[in-house]
N, C-alpha and C positions, 0 to 999 in steps of 0.2 A: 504494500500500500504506500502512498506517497507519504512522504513525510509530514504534511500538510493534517494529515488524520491524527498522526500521534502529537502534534501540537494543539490542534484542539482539544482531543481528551482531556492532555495533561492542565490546559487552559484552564478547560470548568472544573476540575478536581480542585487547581488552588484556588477556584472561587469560591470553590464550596467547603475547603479545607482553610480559608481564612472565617469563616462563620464557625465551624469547628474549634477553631484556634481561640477565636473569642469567648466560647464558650469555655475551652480550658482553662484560659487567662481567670475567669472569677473563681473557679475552683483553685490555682495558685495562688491568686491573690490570699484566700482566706487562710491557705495552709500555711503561707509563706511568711502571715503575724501571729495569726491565733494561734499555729500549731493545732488545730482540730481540723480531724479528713471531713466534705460535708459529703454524704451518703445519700444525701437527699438531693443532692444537685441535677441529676435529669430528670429527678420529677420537676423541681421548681422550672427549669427550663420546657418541661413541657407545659406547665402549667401557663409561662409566658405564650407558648404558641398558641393554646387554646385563649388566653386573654384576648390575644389579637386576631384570632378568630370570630369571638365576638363580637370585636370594635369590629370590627370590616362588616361583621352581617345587621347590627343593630344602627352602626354610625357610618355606613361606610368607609370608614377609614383607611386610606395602604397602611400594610404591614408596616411601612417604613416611617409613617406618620406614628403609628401609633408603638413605635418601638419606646420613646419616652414615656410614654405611658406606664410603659411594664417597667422599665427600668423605675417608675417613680411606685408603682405597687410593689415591684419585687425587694426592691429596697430595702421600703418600709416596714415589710413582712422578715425581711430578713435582719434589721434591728430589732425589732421587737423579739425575736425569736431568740439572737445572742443575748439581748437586755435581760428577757424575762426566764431563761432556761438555758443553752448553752454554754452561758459564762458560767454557770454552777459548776459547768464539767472540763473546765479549761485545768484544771491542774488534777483532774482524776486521772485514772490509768487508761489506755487507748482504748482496750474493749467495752468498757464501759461509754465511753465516747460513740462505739462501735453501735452498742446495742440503743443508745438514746437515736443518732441519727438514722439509724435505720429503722427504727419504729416512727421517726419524722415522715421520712420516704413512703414509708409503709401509709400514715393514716391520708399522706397528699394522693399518694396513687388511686388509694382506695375513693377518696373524694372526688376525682375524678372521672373514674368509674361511672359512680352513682347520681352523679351532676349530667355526665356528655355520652354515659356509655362506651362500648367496644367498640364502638364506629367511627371511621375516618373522618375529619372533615376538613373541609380543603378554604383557602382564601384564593378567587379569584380576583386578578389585576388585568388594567386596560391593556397591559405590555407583557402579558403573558405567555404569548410564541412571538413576542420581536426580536430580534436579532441587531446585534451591532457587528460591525466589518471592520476587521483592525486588522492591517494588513493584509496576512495571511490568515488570521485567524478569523473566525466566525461564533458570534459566542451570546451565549442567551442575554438578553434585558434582564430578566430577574437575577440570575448568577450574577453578573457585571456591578449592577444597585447592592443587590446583598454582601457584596463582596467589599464594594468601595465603603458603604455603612460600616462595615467592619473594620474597615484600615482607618475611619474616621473618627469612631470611639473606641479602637485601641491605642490610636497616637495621643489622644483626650484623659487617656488614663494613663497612661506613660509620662505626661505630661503633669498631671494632678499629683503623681508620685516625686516626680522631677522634682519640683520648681515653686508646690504651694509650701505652705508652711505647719499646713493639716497633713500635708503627703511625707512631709521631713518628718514629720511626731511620728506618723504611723512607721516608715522602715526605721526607724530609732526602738520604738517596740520590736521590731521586727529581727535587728540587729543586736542589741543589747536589752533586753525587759528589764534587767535589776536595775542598769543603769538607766532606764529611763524613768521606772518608781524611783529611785533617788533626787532624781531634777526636777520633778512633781510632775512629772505629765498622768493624766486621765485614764489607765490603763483599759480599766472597762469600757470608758467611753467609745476610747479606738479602736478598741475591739471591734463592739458593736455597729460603729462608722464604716470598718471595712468589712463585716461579716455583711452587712447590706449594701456595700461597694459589691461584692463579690456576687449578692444575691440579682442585684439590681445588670449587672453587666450579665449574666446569664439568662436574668430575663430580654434584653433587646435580642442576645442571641436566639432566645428562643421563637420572637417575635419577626428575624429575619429570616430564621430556619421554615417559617410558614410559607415564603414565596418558594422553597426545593423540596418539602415535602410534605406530606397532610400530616395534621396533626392526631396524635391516637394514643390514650396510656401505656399502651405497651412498647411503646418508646422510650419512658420513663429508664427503668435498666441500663438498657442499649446507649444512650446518652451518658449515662453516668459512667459507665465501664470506657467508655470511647476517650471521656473528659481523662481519667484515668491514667489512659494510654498513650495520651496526648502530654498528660505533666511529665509522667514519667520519662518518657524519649527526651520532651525538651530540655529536661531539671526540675526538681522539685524547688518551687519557691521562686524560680524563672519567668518573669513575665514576658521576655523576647521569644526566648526560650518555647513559650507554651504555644505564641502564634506562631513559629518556626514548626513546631510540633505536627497542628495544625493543619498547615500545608503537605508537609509530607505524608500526612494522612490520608486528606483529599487528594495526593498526586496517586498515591500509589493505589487506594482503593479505585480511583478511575480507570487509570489503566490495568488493573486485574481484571475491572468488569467489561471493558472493551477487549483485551486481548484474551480472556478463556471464559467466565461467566460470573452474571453479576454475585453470585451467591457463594463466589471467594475471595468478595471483597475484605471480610473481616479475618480472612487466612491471613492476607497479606498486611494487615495493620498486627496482626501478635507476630506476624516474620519479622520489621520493622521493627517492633518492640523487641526481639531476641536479641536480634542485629546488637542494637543501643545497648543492651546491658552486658552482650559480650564484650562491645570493643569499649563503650564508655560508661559506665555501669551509674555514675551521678547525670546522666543524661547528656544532651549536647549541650548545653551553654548551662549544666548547673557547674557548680562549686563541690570540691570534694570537702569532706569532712573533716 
């Protein structure tokens, strides 16, 4: 086949492996201060997709309009959640951690269920089969939007971490904890700050994730395991790292599913992942111990 073929595949894979990458990035972010894994992160992200499901069928709204939206529910839900419960479990032992967040997971999925059902349901947009022509390449409207959204509030967050002075407190907890309770910073507060940074960026993810595929609880898992596989390769606690991740995720599940069948797409994201922990076992851009 011409070359032309396996440059597009590869094309839509990093579009849809940087919404991927986003979605890892708030699983990093939170493990990368709190030190707490969240288990519940592809529920909450699917719960962003169904959000925006909603807004689109009740308000009309694009996925892309109403990604601040989730990001401002997801958020919220996700301080309250470290304010009023998680932070209790920030200095227990991990399983216990284990067993709280996964019974979180557990009662969203189950809520989900019992609100939307097993059934798919999709967001239709005006630019739904349009295509953009970029060079050689030829590449979906929604891929191209979802993707650019994603490089948009990941350099947003990159930047908030950078350069504000709420972003300096939190990697200061993130770097040193004793020594930032010594200087008086707000330990729980920032917690909390970034546990709804991390919930709130998973939910736009999950709100862009609605223009590449329908939304349905049994996604829930499969998101979370994916975010997972994605920190892991990039670094634990790596925010380049996780949208580097990411991509190579989306590259390489595309081209499995073009070159032999789409249903060894997830073969080839644990090959990937083997790959990583043989040759660099702290991920690509994490930091060794």
């Amino acid at each position: 086949m011409p070359v032309e073929y396996y440059l597009n595949i590869a094309a839509s894979g990093l579009l849809t492996g940087l919404v991927y990458g986003l979605a890892a990035l708030g699983l990093s972010v939170i493990f990368g201060v709190v030190r707490v894994v969240n288990f519940a992160h592809g529920e909450m992200m699917v719960a962003g997709m169904y959000g925006a499901v909603l807004l689109a069928a009740y308000l009309g709204l694009d996925p892309l309009l109403s990604a601040p939206v989730m990001a401002a529910v997801l958020f919220a839900a996700g301080w309250l959640l470290q304010r009023g419960l998680v932070n209790r479990f920030v200095e227990q032992p991990e399983h216990m951690q284990f067993i709280l967040l996964l019974g979180i997971a557990t009662i969203i999925l189950n809520a989900m269920l019992m609100l939307f059902g097993p059934d798919s349901r999709s967001v239709q947009v005006p630019y739904g089969f349009d295509t953009v022509e970029i060079g050689p390449l030829l590449l979906d409207a929604v891929r191209l939007r979802a993707g650019a959204a994603a490089i948009l509030v990941a350099a947003a967050l990159f930047a908030f971490f950078r350069f504000s002075r709420t972003g300096k407190a939190i990697r200061a907890c993130a770097d040193n904890p004793l020594g930032a309770r010594v200087v008086g910073l707000d330990m729980d507060g920032l917690y909390a700050l970034t546990f709804g940074i991390g919930a709130g960026t998973v939910g736009i993810a999950g709100a862009l994730m609605t223009l590449l595929v329908d939304a349905r609880p049994q996604l829930s898992p499969e998101y979370t395991l994916l975010s997972f596989i994605i920190v892991i390769i990039g670094g634990l606690g790596s925010l380049p790292g996780a949208l580097l991740g990411g991509v190579l995720i989306g590259v390489s599940e595309a081209l499995a599913g073009f070159l032999l069948t789409p249903s060894l797409k997830s073969l080839f994201s644990y090959g990937v992942l083997i790959v990583v922990l043989l040759l660099r076992p702290q991920g690509l851009l994490g930091k060794r111990s």
